[in-house]
C-alpha positions as CSV (number, residue, x, y, z in Angstrom):
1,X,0.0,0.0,0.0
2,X,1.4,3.5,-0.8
3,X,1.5,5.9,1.8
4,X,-1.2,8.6,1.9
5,X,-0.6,11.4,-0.1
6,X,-0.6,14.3,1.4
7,X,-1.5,17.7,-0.7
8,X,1.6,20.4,-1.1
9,X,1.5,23.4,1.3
10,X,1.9,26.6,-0.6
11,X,5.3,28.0,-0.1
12,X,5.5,30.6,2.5
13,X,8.6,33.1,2.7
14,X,11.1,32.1,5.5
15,X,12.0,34.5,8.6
16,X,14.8,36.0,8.0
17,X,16.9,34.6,10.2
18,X,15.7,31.1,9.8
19,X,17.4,28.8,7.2
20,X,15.3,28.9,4.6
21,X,16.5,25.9,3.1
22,X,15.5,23.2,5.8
23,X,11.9,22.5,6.7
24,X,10.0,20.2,8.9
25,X,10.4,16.8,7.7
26,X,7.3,15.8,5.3
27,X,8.5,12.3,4.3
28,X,6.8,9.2,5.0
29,X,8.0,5.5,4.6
30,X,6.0,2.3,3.5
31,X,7.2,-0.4,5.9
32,X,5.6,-3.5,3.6
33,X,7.0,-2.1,0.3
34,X,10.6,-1.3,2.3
35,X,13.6,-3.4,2.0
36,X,16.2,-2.0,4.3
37,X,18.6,-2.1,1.5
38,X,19.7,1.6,2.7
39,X,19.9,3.3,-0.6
40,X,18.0,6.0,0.5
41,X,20.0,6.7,4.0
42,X,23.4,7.4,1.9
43,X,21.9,10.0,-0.9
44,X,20.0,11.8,2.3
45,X,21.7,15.2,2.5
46,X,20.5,16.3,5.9
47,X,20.6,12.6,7.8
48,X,17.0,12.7,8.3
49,X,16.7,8.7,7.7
50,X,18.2,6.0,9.4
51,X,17.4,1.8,9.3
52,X,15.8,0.2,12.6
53,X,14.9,-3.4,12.5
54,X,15.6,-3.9,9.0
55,X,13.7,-0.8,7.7
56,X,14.1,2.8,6.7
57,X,12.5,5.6,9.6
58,X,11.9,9.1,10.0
59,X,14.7,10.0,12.6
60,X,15.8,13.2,12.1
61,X,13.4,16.5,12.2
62,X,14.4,18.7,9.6
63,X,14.3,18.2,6.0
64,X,16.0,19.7,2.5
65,X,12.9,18.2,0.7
66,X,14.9,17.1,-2.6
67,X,13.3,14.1,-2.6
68,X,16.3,12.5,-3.4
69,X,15.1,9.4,-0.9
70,X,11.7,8.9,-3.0
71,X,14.2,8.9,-6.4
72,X,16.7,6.6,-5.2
73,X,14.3,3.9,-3.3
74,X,13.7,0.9,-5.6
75,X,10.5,0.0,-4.5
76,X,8.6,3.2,-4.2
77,X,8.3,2.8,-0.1
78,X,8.9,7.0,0.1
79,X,7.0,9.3,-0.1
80,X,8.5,13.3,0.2
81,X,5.0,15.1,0.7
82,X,7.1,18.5,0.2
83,X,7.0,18.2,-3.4
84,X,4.6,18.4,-6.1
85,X,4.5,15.5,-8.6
86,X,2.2,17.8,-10.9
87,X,5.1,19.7,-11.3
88,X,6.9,17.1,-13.5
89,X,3.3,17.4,-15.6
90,X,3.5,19.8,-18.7
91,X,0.8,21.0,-20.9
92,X,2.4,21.2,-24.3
93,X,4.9,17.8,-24.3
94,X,5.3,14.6,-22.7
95,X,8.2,14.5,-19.9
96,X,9.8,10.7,-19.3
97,X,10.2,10.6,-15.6
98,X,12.9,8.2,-15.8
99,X,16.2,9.4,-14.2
100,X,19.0,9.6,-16.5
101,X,22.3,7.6,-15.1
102,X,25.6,9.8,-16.1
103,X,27.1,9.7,-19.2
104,X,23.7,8.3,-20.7
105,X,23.1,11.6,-23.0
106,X,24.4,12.5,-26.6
107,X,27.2,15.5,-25.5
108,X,27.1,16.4,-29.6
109,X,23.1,16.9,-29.1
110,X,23.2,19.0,-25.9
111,X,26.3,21.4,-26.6
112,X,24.5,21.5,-30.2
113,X,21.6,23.3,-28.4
114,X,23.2,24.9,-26.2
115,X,25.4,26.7,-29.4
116,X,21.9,26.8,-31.2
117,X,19.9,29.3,-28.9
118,X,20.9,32.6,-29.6
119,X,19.1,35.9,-28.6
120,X,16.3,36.9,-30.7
121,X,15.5,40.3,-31.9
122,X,13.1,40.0,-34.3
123,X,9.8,38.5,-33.6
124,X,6.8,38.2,-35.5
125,X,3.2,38.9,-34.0
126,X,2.1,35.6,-33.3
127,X,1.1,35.2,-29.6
128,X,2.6,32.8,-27.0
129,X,0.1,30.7,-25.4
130,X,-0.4,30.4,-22.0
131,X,0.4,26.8,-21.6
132,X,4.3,26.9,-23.1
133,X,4.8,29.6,-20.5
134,X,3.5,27.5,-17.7
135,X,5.7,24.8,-19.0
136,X,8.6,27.2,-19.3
137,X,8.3,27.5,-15.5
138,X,8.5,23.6,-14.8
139,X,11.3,23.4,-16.7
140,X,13.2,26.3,-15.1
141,X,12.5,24.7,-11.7
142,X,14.2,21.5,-12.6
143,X,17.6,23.6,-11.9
144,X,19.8,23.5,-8.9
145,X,19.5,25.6,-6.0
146,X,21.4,26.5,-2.9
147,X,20.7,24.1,-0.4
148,X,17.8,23.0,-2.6
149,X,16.0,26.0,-0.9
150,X,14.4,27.0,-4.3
151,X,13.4,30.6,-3.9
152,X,12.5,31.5,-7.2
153,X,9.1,33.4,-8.5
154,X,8.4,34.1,-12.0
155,X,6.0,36.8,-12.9
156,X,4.7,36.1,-16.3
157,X,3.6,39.0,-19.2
158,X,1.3,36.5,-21.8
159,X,0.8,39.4,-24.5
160,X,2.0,41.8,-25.8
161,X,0.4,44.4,-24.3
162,X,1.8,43.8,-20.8
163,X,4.9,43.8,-22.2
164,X,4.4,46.7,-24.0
165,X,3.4,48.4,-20.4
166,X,6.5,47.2,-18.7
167,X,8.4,48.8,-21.7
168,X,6.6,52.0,-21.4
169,X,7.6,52.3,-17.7
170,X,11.1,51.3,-18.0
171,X,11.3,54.0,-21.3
172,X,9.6,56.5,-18.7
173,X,13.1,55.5,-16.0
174,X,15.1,56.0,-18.7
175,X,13.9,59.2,-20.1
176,X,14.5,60.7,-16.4
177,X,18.0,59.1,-16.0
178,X,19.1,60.6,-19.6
179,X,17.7,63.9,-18.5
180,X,20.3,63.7,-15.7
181,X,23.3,62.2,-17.3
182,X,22.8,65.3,-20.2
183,X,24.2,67.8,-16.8
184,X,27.8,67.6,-17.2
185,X,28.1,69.4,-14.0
186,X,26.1,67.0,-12.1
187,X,28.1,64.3,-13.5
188,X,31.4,66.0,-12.8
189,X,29.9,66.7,-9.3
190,X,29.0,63.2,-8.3
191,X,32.1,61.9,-10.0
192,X,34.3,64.1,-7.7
193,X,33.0,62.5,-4.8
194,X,32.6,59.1,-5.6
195,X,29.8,58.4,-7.5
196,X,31.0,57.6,-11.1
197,X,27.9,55.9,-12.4
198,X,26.2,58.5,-13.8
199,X,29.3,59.6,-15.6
200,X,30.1,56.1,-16.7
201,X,26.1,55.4,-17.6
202,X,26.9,58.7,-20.1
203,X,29.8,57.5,-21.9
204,X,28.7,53.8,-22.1
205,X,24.9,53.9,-22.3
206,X,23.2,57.2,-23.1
207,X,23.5,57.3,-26.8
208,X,22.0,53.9,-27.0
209,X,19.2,54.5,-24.9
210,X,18.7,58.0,-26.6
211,X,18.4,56.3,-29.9
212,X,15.5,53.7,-28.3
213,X,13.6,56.3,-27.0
214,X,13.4,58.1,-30.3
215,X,12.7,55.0,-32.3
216,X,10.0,54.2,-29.8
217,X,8.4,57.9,-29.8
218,X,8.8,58.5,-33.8
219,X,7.6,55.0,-35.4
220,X,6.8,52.8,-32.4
221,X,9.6,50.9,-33.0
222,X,10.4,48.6,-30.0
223,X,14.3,48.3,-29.3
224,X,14.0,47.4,-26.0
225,X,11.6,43.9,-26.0
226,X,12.3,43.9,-29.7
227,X,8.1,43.3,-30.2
228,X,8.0,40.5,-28.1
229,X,4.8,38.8,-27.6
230,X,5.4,37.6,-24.0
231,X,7.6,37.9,-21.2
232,X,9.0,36.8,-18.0
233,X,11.0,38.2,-14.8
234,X,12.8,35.7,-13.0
235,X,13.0,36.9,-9.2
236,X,13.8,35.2,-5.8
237,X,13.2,35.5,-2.4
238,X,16.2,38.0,-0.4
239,X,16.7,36.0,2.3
240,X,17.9,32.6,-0.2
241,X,21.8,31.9,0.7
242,X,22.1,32.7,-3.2
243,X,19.2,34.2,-4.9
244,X,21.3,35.3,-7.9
245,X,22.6,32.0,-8.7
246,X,19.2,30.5,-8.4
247,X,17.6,32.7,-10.6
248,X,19.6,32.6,-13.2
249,X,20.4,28.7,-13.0
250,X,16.5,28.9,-13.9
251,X,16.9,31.4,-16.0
252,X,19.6,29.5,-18.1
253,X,17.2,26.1,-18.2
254,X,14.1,28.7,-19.6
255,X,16.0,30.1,-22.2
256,X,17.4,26.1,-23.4
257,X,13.6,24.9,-23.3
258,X,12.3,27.9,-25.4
259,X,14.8,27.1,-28.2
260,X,13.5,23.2,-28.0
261,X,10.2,24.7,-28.3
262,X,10.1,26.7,-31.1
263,X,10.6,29.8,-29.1
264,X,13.2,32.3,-29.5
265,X,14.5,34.6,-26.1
266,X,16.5,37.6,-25.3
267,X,17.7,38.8,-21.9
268,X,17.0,42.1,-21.0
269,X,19.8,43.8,-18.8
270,X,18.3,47.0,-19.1
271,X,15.4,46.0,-17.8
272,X,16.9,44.5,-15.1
273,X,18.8,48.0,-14.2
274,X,15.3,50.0,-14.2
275,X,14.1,47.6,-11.6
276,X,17.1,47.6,-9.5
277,X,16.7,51.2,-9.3
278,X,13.4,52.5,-9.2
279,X,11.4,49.5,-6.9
280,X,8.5,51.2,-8.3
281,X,8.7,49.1,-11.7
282,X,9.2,45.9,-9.4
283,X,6.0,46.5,-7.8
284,X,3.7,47.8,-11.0
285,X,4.4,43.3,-12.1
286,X,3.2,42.7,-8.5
287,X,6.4,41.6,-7.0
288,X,6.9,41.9,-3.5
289,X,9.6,44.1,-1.9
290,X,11.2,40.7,0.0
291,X,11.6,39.3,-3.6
292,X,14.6,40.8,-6.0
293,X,14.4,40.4,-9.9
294,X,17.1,39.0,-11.9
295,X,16.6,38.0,-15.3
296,X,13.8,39.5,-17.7
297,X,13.1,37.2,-20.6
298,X,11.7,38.5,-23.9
299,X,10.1,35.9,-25.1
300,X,8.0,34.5,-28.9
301,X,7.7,33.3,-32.0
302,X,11.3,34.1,-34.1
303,X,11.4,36.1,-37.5
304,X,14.5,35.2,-38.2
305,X,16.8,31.9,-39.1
306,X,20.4,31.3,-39.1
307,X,22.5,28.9,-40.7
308,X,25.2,27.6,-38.5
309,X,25.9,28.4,-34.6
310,X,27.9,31.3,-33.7
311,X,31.7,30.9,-32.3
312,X,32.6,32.8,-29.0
313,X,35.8,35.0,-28.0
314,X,38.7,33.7,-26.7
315,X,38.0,32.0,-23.1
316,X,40.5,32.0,-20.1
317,X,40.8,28.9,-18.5
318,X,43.6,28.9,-15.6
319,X,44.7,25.8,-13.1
């Protein structure tokens, strides 16, 4: 008999000082499928399992929740009631819930993908649906995290006309901040005691947003989202060990999946740089001020085709 399945508790935000990574322990064990055979005791991160008279128990009281036990055990006696099995259920494709040993993958395949996505700039008008967004998600969550803690939240634009708002009010941040940076003296000012940015958002930015802004105001043309038909922010939770890294491990899966979809994807680092700041922008999507963003993903149908990957620069690699 299977043990009784508990229904997922919605994620709620840790305290602060608590480690947001380790919860109560949700896992239960079958003791007429179990074997003893201990599998599940030696992937256990946090040592919450042990083997008494022949069987695996509950012994410890905190939990990662990577239901690494449930994966490894060979007869299906776990059950880790922290996660959500419809998570591994997408909308637009089959997933084969089948763990992949090591090595078990064609290397030419994935690096060939991997070389394949590139960042689109020219989409047509086609809309996204819903569903390949919501899938989008799944498969961003099937990256690492710090401690397994995943903190992520992704706010989703599904037309164009939310991301045509979001553009609007990043254009409006921008506007402002190239009405500053035009003030040499406020720039030489700031610069004098410290503050460089400004002066180095002038040399290194202002003609390219300047240019946007007039494309945008003379003939509508959208050099920010590049007429994107959806979108996404990838944010976290503030008090993760490593929010960044778990946003954009996410991030990175998204923009792999799109490509295998059909999709094509472009980062938006300017974007990013409105929201960091002016919060305002971060709360106009909803976002709440113990969440920070770090990736906003452009996303639709591509207009546009190559032939052959692109090569990189030089790398350094040091020992």
């Amino acid at each position: 008999m299977q043990p009784p399945v508990t229904p997922p508790q919605p994620k709620k935000r840790a305290e602060p000082d608590s480690p947001a990574a380790v919860d109560p322990v949700s896992t239960q064990i079958d003791p007429d499928r179990c074997i003893g055979c201990g599998l599940c005791l030696a992937v256990c991160p946090q040592e919450t399992l042990a083997i008494a008279d022949g069987k695996a128990v509950v012994r410890g009281d905190m939990s990662m929740g990577c239901d690494h036990c449930g994966a490894v055990c060979p007869t299906e006696a776990i059950r880790v009631n922290a996660v959500d099995p419809a998570q591994f259920e997408f909308q637009t494709f089959r997933a084969d819930s089948r763990w992949l040993p090591h090595g078990h993958f064609d290397t030419a395949a994935l690096v060939n993908l991997m070389a394949s996505r590139r960042s689109c700039r020219n989409f047509s008008a086609q809309p996204v649906d819903r569903a390949l967004l919501e899938d989008l998600v799944k498969v961003g969550i099937t990256a690492p995290s710090g401690s397994n803690c995943q903190p992520w939240t992704f706010t989703l634009l599904p037309d164009r006309a939310m991301v045509d708002r979001l553009g609007r009010r990043i254009g409006d941040f921008f506007r402002k901040t190239n009405q500053l940076a035009e003030k040499s003296w406020l720039r030489h000012i700031l610069k004098w005691i410290g503050k460089p940015e400004l002066d180095t958002y002038y040399r290194q930015h202002y003609a390219t947003v300047q240019r946007g802004l007039a494309a945008h105001a003379n003939d509508g043309r959208d050099l920010l989202f590049h007429g994107a038909t959806a979108g996404m922010v990838v944010a976290a939770e503030n008090d993760a060990s490593c929010p960044a890294e778990d946003a954009l491990l996410a991030t990175g899966n998204i923009l792999l999946a799109a490509h295998a979809m059909g999709l094509g994807t472009c980062l938006i680092g300017f974007a990013i740089e409105a929201m960091r700041r002016d919060r305002s922008i971060v709360r106009l999507l909803g976002i709440p001020d113990y969440e920070t963003p770090y990736a906003v993903i452009a996303l639709g149908w591509p207009a546009e085709t190559y032939q052959r990957v692109a090569w990189r620069k030089p790398v350094t690699i040091r020992f």
